[in-house]
DOTORBA-236207 format. One record per residue (C-alpha): x, y, z. Coordinates in steps of 0.2 Angstrom, whole numbers, plus 5000, padded with zeros to 4 digits. Layout:
XYZ...
END
This chain:
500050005000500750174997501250295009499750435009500350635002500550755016499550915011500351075007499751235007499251314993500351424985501151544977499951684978500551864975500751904992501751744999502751694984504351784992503951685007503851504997505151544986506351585001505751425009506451304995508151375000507951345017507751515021506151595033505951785026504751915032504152075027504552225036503752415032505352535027503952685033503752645052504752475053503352355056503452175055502052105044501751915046500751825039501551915021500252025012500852165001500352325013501152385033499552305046500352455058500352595046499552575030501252575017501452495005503352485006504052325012505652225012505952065015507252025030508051815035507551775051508751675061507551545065507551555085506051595095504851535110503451405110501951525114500451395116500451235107499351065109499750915106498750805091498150625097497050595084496650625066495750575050497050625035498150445034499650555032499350645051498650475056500450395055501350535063500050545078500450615092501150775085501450955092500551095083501151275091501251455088502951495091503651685093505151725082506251835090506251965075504252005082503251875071502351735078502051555066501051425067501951275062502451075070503951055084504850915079506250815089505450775104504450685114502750775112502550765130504250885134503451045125503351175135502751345131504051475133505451345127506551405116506651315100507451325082507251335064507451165054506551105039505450965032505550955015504050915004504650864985504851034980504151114994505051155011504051165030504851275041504651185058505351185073506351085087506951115104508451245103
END
């Protein structure tokens, strides 16, 4: 029996492309305003603080703090039914952005929010998760 697909998010859109393209190099970007330096995250293409329109897109070093996370016992997908238990958290980068995405590395039982943890990366085919693990 083949092994079931993981699903991916949908992508590129306008907006996020930067982001995915980024991703494939193992690199987590984000978009900051130039007008009153704002971090916007998730990516969209105008400041959430000011209004601009005038991004850049800066690397983040990958190290941040499990802010609230739970830990999956059970699910219907076959490809998340084979990984089960598995931690889903929101973890705060230090640059001032907070992602959801999976811990990885541990014992699902040992996260603790306001553990630090660090970037690594599942790849997907073409596609690379960032995802964390404890730092």
């Amino acid at each position: 029996m083949a092994e079931a697909e993981r699903p991916l998010p949908r992508f590129p859109e306008p907006d996020t492309e930067p982001f995915w393209r980024a991703t494939r190099e193992h690199r987590l970007v984000y978009p900051v305003c130039r007008s009153c330096g704002g971090v916007v995250f998730y990516p969209r293409r105008h400041c959430t603080h000011c209004g601009g329109d005038d991004l850049e897109w800066r690397t983040s070093a990958g190290l941040g703090t499990v802010y609230t996370f739970t830990v999956i016992r059970q699910h219907g997908h076959p490809w998340f039914k084979s990984r089960l238990p598995y931690v889903v958290a929101f973890v705060d980068l230090d640059e001032g952005f907070r992602l959801m995405t999976h811990v990885v590395g541990t014992d699902p039982e040992a996260v603790r929010v306001g553990q630090r943890v660090r970037l690594t990366w599942e790849d997907v085919g073409e596609v690379a998760l960032p995802v964390f693990e404890p730092a």
